[in-house]
N, C-alpha and C positions, 0 to 999 in steps of 0.2 A: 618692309618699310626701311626705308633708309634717309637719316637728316645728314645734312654735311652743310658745310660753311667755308665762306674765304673774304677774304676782304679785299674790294679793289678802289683805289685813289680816296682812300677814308672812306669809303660806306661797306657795309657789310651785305654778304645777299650770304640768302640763308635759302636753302634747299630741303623739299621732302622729295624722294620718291617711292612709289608704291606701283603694282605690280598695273595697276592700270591708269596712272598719273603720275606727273607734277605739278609741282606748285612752287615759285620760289617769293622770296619778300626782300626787297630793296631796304635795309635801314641803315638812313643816314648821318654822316658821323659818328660810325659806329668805333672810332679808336678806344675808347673804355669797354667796350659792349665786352669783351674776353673776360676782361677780371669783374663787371659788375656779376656776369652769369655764375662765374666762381664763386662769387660769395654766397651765392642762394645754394652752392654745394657744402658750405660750413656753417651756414644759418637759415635753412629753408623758412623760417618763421620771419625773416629780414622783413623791415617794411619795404614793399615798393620804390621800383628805383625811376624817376626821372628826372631823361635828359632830353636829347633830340628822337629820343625813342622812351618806353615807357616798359619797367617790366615786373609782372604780377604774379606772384601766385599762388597757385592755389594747389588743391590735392594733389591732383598728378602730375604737376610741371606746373611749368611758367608759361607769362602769355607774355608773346614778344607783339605789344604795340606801335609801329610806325607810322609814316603819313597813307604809306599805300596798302597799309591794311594790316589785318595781326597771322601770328605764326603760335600753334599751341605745339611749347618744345617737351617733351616728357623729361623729367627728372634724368629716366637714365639714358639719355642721349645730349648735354650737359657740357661733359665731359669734353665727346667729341666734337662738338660745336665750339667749344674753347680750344680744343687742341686745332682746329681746323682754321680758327681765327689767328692763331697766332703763329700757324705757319706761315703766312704770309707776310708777316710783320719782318 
């Protein structure tokens, strides 16, 4: 399994792949979405963050809510999805 992330003209697309799929998810306005995911890395217990996207969670990660559907991020892939976000910036 592999998530990755990047940001194009403010929205974020977010990436799974697996050995027999993808899946990616459009969310829009995502120029916070880096440092909101960061903080659930220093306070997993954070209340829910919404914006033009919604994000949750729960045991094993977070759920990233958009308009075109949700993304369930694991805890330890977090990281890379922030570092993936903010290469592009």
């Amino acid at each position: 399994m592999k998530i990755s992330a990047r940001i194009e003209d403010g929205n974020a697309i977010l990436s799974l792949t697996t050995i027999s799929s993808r899946s990616m998810l459009k969310v829009n306005d995502a120029d916070r979405l880096a440092d909101d995911l960061e903080r659930f890395l220093t306070d997993p217990d954070a209340e829910a963050i919404n914006r033009h996207y919604r994000l949750v969670p729960h045991e094993t990660g977070l759920i990233v809510h958009a308009i075109q559907g949700d993304f369930d991020l694991p805890w330890r892939h977090i990281t890379t999805v922030v570092d993936g976000l903010r290469a592009n910036v």
